[in-house]
C-alpha positions as CSV (number, residue, x, y, z in Angstrom):
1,X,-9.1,-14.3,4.1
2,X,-5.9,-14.2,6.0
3,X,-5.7,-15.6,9.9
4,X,-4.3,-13.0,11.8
5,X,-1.1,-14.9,13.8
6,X,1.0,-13.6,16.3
7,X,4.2,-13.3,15.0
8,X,7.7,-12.2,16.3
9,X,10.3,-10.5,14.0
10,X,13.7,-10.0,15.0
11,X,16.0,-8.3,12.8
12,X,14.7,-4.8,11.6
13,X,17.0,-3.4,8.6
14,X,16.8,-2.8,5.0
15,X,15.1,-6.2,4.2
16,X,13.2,-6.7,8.0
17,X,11.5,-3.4,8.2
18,X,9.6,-3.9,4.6
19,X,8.9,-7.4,5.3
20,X,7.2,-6.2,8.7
21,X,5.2,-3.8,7.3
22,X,4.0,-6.5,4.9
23,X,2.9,-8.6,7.7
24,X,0.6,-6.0,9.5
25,X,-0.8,-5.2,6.0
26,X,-1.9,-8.4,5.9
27,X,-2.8,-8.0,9.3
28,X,-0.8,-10.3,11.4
29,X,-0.1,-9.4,15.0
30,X,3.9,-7.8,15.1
31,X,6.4,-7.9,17.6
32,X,9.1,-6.8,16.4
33,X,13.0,-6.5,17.8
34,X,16.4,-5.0,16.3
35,X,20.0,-4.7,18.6
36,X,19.8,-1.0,17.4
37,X,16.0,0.2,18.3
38,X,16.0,3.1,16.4
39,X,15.7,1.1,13.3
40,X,12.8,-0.9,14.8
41,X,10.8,2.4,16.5
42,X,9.0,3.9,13.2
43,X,7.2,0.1,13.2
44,X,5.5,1.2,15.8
45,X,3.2,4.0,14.7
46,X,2.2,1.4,11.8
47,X,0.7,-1.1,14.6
48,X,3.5,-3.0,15.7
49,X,5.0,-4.1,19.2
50,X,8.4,-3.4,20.3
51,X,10.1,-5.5,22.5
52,X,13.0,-4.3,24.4
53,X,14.9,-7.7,24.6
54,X,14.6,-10.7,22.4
55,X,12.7,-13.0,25.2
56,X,10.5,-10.3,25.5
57,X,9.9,-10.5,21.9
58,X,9.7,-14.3,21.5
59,X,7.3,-14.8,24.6
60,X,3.7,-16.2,23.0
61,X,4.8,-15.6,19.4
62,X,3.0,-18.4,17.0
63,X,6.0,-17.9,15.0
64,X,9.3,-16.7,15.0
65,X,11.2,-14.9,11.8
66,X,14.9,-14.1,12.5
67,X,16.2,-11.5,9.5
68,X,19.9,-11.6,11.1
69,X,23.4,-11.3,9.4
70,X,24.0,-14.5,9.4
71,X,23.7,-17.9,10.9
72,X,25.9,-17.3,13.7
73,X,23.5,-14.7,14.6
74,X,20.8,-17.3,14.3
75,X,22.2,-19.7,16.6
76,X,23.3,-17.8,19.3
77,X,19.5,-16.9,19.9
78,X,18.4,-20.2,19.3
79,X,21.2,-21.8,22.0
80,X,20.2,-18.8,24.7
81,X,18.5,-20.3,27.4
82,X,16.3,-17.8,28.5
83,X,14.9,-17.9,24.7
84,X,14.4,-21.4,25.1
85,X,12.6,-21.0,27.9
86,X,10.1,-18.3,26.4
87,X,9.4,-20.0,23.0
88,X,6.1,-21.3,23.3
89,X,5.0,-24.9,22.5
90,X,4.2,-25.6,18.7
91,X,5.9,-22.4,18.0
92,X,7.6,-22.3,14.2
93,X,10.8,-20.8,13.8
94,X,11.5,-19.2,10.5
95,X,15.1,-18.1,9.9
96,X,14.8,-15.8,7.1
97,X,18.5,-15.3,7.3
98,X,21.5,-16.2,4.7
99,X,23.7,-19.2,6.6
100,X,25.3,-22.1,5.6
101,X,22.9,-25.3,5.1
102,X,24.7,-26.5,8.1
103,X,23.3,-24.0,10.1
104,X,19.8,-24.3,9.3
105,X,20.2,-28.4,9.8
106,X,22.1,-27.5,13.4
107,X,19.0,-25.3,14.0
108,X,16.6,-27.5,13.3
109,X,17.8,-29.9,15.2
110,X,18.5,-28.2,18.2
111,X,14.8,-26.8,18.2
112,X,13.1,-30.2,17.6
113,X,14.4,-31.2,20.9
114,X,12.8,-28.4,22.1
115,X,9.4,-29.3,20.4
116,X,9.9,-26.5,18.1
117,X,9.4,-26.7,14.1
118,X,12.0,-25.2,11.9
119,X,12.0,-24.1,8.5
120,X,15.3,-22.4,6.9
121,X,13.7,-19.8,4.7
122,X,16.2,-17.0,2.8
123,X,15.0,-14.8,0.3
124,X,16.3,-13.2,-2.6
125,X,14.6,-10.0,-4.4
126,X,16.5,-7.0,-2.2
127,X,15.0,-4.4,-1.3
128,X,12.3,-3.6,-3.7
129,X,11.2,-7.3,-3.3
130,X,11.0,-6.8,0.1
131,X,9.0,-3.4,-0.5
132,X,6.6,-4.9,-2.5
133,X,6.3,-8.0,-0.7
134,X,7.3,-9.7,-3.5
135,X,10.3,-11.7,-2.5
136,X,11.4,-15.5,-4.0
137,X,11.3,-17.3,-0.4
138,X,13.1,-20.4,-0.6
139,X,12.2,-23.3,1.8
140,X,13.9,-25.9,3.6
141,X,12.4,-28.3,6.1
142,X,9.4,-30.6,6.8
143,X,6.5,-30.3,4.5
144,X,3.7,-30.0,6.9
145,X,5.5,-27.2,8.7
146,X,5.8,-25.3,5.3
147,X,2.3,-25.9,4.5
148,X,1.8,-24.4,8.4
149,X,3.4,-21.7,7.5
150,X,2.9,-20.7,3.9
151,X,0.2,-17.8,4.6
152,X,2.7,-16.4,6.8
153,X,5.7,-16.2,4.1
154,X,2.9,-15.5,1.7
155,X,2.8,-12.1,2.9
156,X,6.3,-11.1,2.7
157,X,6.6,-12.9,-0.8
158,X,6.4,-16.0,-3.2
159,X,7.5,-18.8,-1.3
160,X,8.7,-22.6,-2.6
161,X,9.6,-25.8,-0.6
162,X,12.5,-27.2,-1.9
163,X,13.6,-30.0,0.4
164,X,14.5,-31.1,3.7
165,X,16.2,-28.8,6.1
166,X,19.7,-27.3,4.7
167,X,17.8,-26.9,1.3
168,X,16.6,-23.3,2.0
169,X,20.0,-22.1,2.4
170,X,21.4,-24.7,-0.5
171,X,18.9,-22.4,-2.9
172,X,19.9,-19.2,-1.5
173,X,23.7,-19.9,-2.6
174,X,22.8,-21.1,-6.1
175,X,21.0,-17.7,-6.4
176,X,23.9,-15.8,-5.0
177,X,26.4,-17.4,-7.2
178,X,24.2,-16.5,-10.1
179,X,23.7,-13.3,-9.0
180,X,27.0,-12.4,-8.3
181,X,28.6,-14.0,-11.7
182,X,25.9,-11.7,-13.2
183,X,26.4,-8.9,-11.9
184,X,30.2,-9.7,-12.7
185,X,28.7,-9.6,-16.4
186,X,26.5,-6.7,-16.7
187,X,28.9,-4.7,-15.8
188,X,31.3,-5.7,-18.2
189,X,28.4,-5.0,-20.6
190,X,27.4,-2.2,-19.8
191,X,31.3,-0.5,-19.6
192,X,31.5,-2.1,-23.4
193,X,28.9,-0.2,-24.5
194,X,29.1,2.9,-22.6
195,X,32.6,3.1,-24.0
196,X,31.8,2.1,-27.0
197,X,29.5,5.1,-27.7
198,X,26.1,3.2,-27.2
199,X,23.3,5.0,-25.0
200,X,23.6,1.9,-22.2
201,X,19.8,3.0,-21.0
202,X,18.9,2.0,-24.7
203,X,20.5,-1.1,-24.9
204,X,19.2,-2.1,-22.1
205,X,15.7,-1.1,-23.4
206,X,16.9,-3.7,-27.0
207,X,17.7,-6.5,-24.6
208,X,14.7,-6.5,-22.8
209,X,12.9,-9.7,-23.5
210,X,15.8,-11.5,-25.4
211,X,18.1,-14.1,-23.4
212,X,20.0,-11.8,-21.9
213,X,17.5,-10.1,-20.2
214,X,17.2,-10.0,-16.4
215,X,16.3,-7.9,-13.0
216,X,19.9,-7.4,-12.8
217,X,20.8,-5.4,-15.9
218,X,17.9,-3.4,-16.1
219,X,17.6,-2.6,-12.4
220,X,21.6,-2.9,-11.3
221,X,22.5,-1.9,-15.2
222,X,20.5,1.7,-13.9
223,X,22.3,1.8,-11.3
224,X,26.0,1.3,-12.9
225,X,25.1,3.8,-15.5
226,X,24.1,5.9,-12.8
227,X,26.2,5.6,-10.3
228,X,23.9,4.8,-8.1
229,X,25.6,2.3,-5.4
230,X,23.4,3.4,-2.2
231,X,22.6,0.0,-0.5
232,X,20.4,-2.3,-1.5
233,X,21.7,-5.6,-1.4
234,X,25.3,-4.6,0.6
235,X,28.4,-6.0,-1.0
236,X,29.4,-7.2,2.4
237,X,26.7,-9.7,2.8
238,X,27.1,-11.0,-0.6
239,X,31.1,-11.4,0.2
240,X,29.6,-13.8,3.3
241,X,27.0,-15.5,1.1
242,X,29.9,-16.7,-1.8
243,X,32.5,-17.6,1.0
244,X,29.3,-19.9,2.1
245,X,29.3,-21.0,-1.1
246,X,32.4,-21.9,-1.5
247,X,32.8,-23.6,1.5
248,X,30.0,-26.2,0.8
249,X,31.7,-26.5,-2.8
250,X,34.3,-27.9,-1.4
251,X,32.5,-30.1,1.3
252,X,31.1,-32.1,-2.1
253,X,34.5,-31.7,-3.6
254,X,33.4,-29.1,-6.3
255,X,35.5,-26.9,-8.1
256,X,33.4,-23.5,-9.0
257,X,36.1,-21.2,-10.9
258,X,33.5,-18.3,-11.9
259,X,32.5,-18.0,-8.1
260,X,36.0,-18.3,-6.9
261,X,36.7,-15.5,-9.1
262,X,34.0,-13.0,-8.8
263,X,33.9,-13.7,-4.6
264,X,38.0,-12.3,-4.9
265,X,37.1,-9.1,-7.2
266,X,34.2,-8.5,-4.5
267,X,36.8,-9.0,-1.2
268,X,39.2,-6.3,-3.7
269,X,36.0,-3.6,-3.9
270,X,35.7,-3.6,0.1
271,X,39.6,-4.2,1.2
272,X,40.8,-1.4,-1.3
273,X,37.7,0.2,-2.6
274,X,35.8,0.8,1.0
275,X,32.7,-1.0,-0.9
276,X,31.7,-3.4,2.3
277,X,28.2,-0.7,3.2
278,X,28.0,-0.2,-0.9
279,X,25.6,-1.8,-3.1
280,X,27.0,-5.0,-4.6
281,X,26.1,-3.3,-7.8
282,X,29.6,-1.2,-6.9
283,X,31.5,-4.2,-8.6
284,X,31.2,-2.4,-11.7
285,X,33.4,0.7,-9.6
286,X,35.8,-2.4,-9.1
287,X,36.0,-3.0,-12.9
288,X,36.5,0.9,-13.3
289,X,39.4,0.9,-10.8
290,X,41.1,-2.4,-13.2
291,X,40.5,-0.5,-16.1
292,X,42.0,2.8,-15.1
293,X,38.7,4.8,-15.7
294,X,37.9,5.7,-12.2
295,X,38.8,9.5,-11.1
């Protein structure tokens, strides 16, 4: 049977709101906070508490989950005073977030001086992982604070410690590059076939099961075929998360040509292609466009 906790989350949008609705239904004590509170109101009438300032939020909260843009975001909470102030002793901080390992190490750090455990803890499963609180949680930080926390993440998803602080976010870029290199892929498949005169819905249905099977050509295959590029995992965010990626490439002095590549094609789709608030998915309109089939 699940303890009930009092927990705070800040950061209501596409990902926070399912993943809040998956904490009261496994009937945790919500506060809950977003900039815009209109996308944090409709919590409300399923049970949860809305705050009208993030101190307010944060005051007596067991534990903290920040579901922000980035790690920028993050920090800038963490270093505000009067949220220092209101974070309760033996409080956990779970920064949910996609940021740079550096961040989450800077984080943690700056918390343990407060007396505050940290665990960097990004997810990956989008939206309908989030839905069905079923996300991959990946988790970075000390191993009795993850074991303090694992009934907590439990209820937004499947969640692994993988190594000291930094390593949460280290996972989270290894899933992005492979998730934007395949995406890169299945749409290049899936214009082959379509082109070629194949049903692509079909060939999707042969691949199932075979090697190059995955989440992302049957669900973001769909969606290609489809034309279906309303936001689920926004091409913006995964712009941020391969510039992260590169970045702490080349801080271990790593070339990584296929990310390099695929990141550029993405930065095309939203400079020239308006595809920033599209569904990263839309990198097939990108191979379209270079292929002189969009009209």
């Amino acid at each position: 049977m699940t303890t009930s906790r009092k927990i705070t989350l800040i950061g209501t949008g596409l990902m926070g709101f399912p993943m809040s609705l998956n904490l009261m239904k496994a009937g945790h004590d919500l506060t809950v906070w977003n900039r815009s509170a209109s996308r944090a109101e409709p919590l409300v009438a399923h049970g949860a508490t809305l705050a009208t300032n993030p101190v307010e939020a944060i005051t007596s909260a067991e534990f903290v989950i920040t579901m922000l843009s980035d790690g920028f975001a993050t920090g800038a909470l963490i270093e505000d005073e009067e949220v220092q102030r209101a974070l309760s002793k033996n409080a956990i901080w779970l920064d949910m977030s996609s940021a740079k390992p550096e961040h989450a190490r800077e984080q943690s750090s700056k918390l343990k001086d407060l007396g505050i455990s940290h665990l960097d803890a990004p997810v990956s499963g989008g939206t309908k992982g989030a839905e069905n609180a079923a996300l991959a949680i990946m988790v970075g930080g000390d191993a009795d604070t993850f074991d303090a926390a694992r009934e907590v993440l439990q209820a937004m998803g499947r969640p692994v410690h993988v190594g000291p602080s930094g390593a949460g976010q280290l996972s989270k870029l290894a899933n992005q590059t492979i998730v934007a290199v395949t995406i890169s892929a299945v749409a290049e498949a899936m214009l082959l076939v379509e082109k070629g005169g194949a049903d692509p819905a079909a060939v999707r249905e042969a691949l199932k099961g075979g090697f190059a099977d995955s989440t992302i050509l049957q669900q973001h295959g769909a969606r290609m075929t489809n034309g279906d590029f309303e936001p689920g995992g926004l091409t913006k965010f995964q712009v941020k998360d391969l510039n992260n990626t590169l970045d702490e490439a080349r801080h271990l002095g790593l070339n990584l040509p296929a990310t390099e590549n695929v990141r550029d094609r993405f930065q095309y789709f939203i400079d020239a292609m308006n595809g920033a608030d599209k569904d990263h998915s839309g990198l097939y309109l990108e191979l379209k466009s270079r292929n002189g089939l969009l009209t």
